[in-house]
C-alpha positions in Angstrom: -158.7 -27.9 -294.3 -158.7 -23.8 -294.5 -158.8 -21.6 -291.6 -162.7 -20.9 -292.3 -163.5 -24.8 -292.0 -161.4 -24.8 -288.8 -163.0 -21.9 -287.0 -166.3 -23.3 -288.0 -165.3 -26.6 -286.4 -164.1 -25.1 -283.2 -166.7 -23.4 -282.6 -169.2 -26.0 -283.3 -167.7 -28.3 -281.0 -167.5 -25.7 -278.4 -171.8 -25.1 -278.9 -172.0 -28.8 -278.5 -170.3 -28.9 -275.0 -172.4 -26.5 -273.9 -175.5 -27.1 -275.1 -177.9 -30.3 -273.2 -179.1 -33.2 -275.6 -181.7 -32.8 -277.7 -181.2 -29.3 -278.5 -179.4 -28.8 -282.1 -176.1 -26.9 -280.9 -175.2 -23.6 -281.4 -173.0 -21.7 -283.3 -171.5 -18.9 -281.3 -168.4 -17.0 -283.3 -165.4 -17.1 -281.2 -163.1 -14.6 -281.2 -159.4 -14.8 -282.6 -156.9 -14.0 -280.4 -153.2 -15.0 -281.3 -151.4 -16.3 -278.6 -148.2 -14.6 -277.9 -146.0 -16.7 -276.3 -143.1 -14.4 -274.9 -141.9 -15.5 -271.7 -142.0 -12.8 -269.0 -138.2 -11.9 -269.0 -137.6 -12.4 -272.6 -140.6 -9.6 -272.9 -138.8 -7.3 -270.3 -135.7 -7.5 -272.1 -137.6 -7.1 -275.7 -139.5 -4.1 -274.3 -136.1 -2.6 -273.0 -134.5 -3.1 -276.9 -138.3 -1.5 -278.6 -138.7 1.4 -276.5 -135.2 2.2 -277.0 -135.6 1.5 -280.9 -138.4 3.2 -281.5 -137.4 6.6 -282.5 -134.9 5.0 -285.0 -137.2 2.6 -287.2 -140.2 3.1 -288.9 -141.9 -0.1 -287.3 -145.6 0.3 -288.6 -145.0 0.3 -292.3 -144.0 -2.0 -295.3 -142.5 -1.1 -298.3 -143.7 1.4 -300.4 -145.7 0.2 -303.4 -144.7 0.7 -306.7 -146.2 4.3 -307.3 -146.9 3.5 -311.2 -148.9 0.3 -309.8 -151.3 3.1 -307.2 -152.0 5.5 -310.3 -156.1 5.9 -309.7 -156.4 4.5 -306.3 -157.9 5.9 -303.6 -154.8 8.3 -301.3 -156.7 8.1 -298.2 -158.5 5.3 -295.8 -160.6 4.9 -293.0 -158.5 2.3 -290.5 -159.9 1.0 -287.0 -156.9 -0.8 -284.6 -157.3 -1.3 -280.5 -160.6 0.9 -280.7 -159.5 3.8 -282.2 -160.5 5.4 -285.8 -158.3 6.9 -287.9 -157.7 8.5 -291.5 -154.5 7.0 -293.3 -152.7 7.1 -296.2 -151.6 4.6 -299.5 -148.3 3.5 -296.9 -150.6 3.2 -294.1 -149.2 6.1 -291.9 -151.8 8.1 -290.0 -153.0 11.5 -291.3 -156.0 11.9 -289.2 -157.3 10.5 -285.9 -161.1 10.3 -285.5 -162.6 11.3 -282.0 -164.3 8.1 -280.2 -163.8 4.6 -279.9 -165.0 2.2 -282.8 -165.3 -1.3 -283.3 -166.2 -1.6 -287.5 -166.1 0.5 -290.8 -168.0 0.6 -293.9 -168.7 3.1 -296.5 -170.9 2.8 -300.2 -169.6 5.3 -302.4 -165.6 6.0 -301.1 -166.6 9.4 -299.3 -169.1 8.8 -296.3 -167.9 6.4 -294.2 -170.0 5.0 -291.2 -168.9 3.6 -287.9 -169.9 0.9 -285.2 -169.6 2.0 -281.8 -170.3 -0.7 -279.1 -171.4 1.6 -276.1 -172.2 -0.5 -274.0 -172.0 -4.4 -273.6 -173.9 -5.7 -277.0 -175.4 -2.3 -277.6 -174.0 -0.5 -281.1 -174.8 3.3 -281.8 -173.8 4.2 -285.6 -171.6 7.6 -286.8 -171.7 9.1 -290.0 -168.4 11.3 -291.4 -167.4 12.4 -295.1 -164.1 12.5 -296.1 -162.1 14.5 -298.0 -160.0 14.6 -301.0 -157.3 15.8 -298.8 -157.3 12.9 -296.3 -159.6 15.2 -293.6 -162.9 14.3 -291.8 -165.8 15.6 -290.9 -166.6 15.0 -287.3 -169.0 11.9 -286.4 -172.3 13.0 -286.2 -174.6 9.9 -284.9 -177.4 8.0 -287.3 -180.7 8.6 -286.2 -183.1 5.6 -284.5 -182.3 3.9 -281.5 -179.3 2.0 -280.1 -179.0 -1.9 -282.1 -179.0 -4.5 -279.7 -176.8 -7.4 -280.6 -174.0 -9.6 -279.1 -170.8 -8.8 -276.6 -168.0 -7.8 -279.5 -170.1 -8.6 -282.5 -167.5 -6.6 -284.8 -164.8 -7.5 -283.2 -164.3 -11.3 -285.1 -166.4 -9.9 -287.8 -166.1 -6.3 -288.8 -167.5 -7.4 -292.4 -170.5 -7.9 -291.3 -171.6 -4.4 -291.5 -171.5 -2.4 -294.6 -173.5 0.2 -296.2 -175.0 0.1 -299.6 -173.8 2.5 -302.9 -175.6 5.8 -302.0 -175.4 5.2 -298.3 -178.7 5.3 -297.3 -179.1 1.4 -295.8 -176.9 -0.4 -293.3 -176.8 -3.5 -292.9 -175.4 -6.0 -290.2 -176.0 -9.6 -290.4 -175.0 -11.8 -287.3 -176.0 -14.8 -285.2 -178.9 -14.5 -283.2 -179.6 -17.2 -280.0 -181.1 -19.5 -282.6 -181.6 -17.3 -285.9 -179.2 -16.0 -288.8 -180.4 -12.2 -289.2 -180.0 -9.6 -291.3 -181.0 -6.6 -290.3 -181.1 -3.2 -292.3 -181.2 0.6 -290.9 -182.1 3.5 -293.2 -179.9 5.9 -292.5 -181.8 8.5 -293.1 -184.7 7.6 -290.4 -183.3 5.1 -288.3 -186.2 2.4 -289.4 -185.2 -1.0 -289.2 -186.3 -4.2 -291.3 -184.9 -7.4 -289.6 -184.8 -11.1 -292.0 -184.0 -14.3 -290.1 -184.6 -17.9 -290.6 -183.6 -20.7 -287.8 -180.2 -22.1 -288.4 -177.6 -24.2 -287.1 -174.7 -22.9 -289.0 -173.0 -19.2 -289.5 -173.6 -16.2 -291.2 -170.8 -13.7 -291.9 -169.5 -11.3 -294.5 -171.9 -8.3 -295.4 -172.1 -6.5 -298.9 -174.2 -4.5 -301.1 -174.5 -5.7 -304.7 -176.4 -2.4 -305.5 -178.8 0.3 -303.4 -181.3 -2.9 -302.2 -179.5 -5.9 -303.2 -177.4 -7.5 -299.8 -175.4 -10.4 -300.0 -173.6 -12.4 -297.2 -171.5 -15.8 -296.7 -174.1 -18.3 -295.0 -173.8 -21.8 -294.1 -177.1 -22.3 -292.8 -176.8 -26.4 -291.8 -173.5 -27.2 -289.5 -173.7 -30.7 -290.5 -172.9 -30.0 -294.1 -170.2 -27.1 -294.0 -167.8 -29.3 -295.8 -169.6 -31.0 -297.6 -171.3 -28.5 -299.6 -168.8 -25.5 -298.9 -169.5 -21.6 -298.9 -172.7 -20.2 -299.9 -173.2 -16.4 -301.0 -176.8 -15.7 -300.8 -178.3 -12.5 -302.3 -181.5 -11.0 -300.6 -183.8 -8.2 -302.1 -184.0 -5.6 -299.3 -186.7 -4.2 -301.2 -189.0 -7.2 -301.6 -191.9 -7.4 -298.7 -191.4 -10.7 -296.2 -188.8 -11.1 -293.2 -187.7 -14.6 -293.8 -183.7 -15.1 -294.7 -184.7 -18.1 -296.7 -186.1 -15.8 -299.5 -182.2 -15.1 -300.7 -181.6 -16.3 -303.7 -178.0 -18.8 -303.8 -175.0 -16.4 -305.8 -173.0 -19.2 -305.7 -172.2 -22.4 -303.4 -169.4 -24.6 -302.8 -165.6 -24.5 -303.7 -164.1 -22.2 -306.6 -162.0 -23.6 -308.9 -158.5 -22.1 -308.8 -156.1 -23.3 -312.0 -156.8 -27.3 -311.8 -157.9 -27.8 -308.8 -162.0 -26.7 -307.7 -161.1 -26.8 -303.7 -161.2 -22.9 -302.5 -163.3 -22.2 -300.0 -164.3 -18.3 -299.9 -163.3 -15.9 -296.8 -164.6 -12.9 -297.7 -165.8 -10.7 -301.4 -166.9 -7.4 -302.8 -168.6 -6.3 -305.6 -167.0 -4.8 -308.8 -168.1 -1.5 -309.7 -169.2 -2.8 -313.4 -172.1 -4.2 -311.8 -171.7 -8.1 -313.3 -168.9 -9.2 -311.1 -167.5 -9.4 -307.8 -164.2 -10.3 -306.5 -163.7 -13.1 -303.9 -160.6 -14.0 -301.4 -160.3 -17.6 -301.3 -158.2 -19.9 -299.8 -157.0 -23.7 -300.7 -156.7 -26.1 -298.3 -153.6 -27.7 -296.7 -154.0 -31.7 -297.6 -151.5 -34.6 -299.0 -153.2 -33.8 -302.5 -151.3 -30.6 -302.9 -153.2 -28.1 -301.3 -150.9 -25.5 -299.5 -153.2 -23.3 -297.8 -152.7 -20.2 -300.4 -154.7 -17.4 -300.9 -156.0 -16.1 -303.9 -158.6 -13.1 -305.4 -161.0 -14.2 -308.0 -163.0 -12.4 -310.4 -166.3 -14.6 -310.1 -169.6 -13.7 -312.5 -172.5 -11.9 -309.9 -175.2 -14.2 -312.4 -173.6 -17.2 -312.6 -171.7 -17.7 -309.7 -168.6 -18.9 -311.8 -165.0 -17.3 -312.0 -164.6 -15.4 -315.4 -160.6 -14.9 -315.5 -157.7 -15.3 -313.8 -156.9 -15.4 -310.0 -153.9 -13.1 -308.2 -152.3 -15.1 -305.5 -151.7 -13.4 -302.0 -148.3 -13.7 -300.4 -149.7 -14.4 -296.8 -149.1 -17.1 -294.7 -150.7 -20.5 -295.2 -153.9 -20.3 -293.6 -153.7 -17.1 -293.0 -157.5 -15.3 -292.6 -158.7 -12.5 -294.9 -161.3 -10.2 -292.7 -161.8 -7.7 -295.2 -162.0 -7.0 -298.8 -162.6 -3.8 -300.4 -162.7 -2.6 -303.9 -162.1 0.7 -305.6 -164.3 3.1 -308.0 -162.1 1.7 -310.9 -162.2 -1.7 -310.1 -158.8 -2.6 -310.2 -157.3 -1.9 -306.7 -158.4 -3.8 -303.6 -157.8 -3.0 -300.1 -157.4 -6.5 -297.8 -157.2 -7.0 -293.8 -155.1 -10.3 -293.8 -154.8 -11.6 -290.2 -154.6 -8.2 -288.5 -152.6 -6.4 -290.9 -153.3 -4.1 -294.1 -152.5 -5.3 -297.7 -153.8 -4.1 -301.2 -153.7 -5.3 -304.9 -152.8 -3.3 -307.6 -153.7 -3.9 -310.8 -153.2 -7.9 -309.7 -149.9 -7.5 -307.8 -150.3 -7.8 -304.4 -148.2 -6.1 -301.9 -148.4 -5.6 -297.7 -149.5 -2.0 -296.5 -148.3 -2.4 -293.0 -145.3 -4.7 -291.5 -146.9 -8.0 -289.4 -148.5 -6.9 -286.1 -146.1 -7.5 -282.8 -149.2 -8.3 -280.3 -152.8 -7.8 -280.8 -152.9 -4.3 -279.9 -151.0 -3.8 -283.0 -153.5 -5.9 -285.7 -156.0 -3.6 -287.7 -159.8 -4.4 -286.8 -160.9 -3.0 -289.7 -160.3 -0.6 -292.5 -162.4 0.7 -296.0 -161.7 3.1 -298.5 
């Protein structure tokens, strides 16, 4: 099974205990917290060694990347880690640190980013900034229309679920409602809102803009037939008239075929800047028919839902979970959140931005460029 079939398991089982018979049970996202198990002397002592360390070794980078392999990417990103925004660079060190605490990122065009700020329990204000060539920010200035009222920590197992369209005049968050899968979309500009829902037992994750009124998401809207029928990337027409979900049009549903097999299940996508295609992070399952939970990018056609070349594997963990997926203005580097850390691919080879968190207050949230 992949990581996204097991969260959805857990946390359908966990609905079901909770819920009284007859009602269908809910689907309530559960946040991921990795245990650290560090007995309490050991992590005295290991505290002792890091603190005493700490001024001799770089701890919060990888590697650099081959610099020939970065020619045309972005120099600069937007990062969110324990709450706080920042500006950072192609090696992931900090350049800039953004005033205000943050839960999610997104930006349309590579320049204006936007911000989620949860100020108070399930209430989210949104910021706008521009950033510059030279890795500095404009400060936050707040997007008109009143607070969005939504669940406890709704970025913080999903910050992909908010992301602004191409000339960043829409947002869009889509989440899980008490009983409803909603997508609801701001204009930036004047703070209306258009909310689409439809009743649902399942999930909805994974926010992005095809184009200035296209939105796409991952949706699996019956829980009885997740595995069955595997991933579905809907596509709604923001500009269309109507509030119902159900009007989204099916991208593509079900595994993606990766070499021989046809078992991936998809975590998370983005669209390519030539408008035909997007790129999707999938994963393979871990089972006795060769499956070994490995992660791949895709290039997938945005009309017919099918891959149209080759796939670049990820050198994560097995089962590791891929929370975001970004693509540059060319097209050919991709900026990737893999289980709280920052990674990228380059013109297909793939390569860690930052070394593997030590506790959770050192996993990225969230991060765009």
């Amino acid at each position: 099974m992949t990581r996204t079939e097991d969260r959805l398991r857990e946390a359908f089982t966990d609905a079901a205990e909770t819920v009284t018979p007859p009602l269908t049970p809910l689907t309530v996202p559960i946040a991921r917290r990795r245990p650290w198990f560090i007995p309490l002397v050991a992590a005295a002592a290991l505290t002792l060694v890091l603190l005493g360390a700490a001024a001799l070794v770089d701890r919060g980078h990888a590697p650099e990347t081959d610099p020939a392999l970065l020619a045309g990417a972005p120099s600069y990103f937007v990062t969110i880690r324990d709450g706080k925004a920042q500006v950072e660079n192609h090696s992931g060190r900090a350049i800039t640190l953004i005033p205000g605490r943050y839960q999610a990122v997104a930006t349309g065009d590579h320049r204006t980013f936007f911000l989620a700020s949860e100020t108070s329990k399930g209430v989210y204000t949104f910021y706008r900034l521009v950033l510059s060539l030279d890795g500095t920010v404009t400060q936050p200035t707040r997007v008109p229309g009143a607070p969005l009222q939504l669940e406890e920590g709704a970025f913080e197992t999903e910050p992909q679920s908010f992301a602004a369209n191409p000339d960043g005049t829409k947002l869009a968050v889509v989440h899980l409602g008490d009983t409803n899968a909603e997508a609801i979309v701001i204009n930036t500009r004047t703070g209306a809102r258009h909310t689409w829902s439809a009743p649902t037992s399942g999930w909805i994750r994974m926010a992005a803009w095809a184009d200035d009124r296209s939105l796409a998401f991952l949706w699996w809207p019956d829980s009885q037939v997740v595995t069955d029928k595997g991933t579905e990337i809907a596509l709604l027409d923001t500009s269309a008239p109507g509030s119902d979900l159900r009007t989204a049009r099916t991208l593509r549903k079900g595994p993606l075929a990766i070499g021989r097999t046809n078992d991936s299940e998809t975590n998370a996508f983005t669209f390519n800047p030539d408008g035909r295609t997007l790129t999707a992070e999938v994963q393979r399952p871990i089972d006795s028919e060769g499956g070994d939970g490995s992660s791949y990018i895709a290039t997938v056609s945005k009309l017919t839902g099918r891959p149209t070349g080759g796939a670049a594997r990820l050198h994560a963990e097995p089962h590791s979970l891929c929370d975001v997926l970004e693509a540059d203005e060319s097209g050919e580097h991709f900026l990737l959140l893999i289980d709280g850390r920052l990674a990228r691919v380059d013109k297909g080879e793939f390569s860690w931005v930052t070394k593997a968190p030590r506790s959770e207050h050192d996993e990225y949230q969230d991060a765009a460029w």
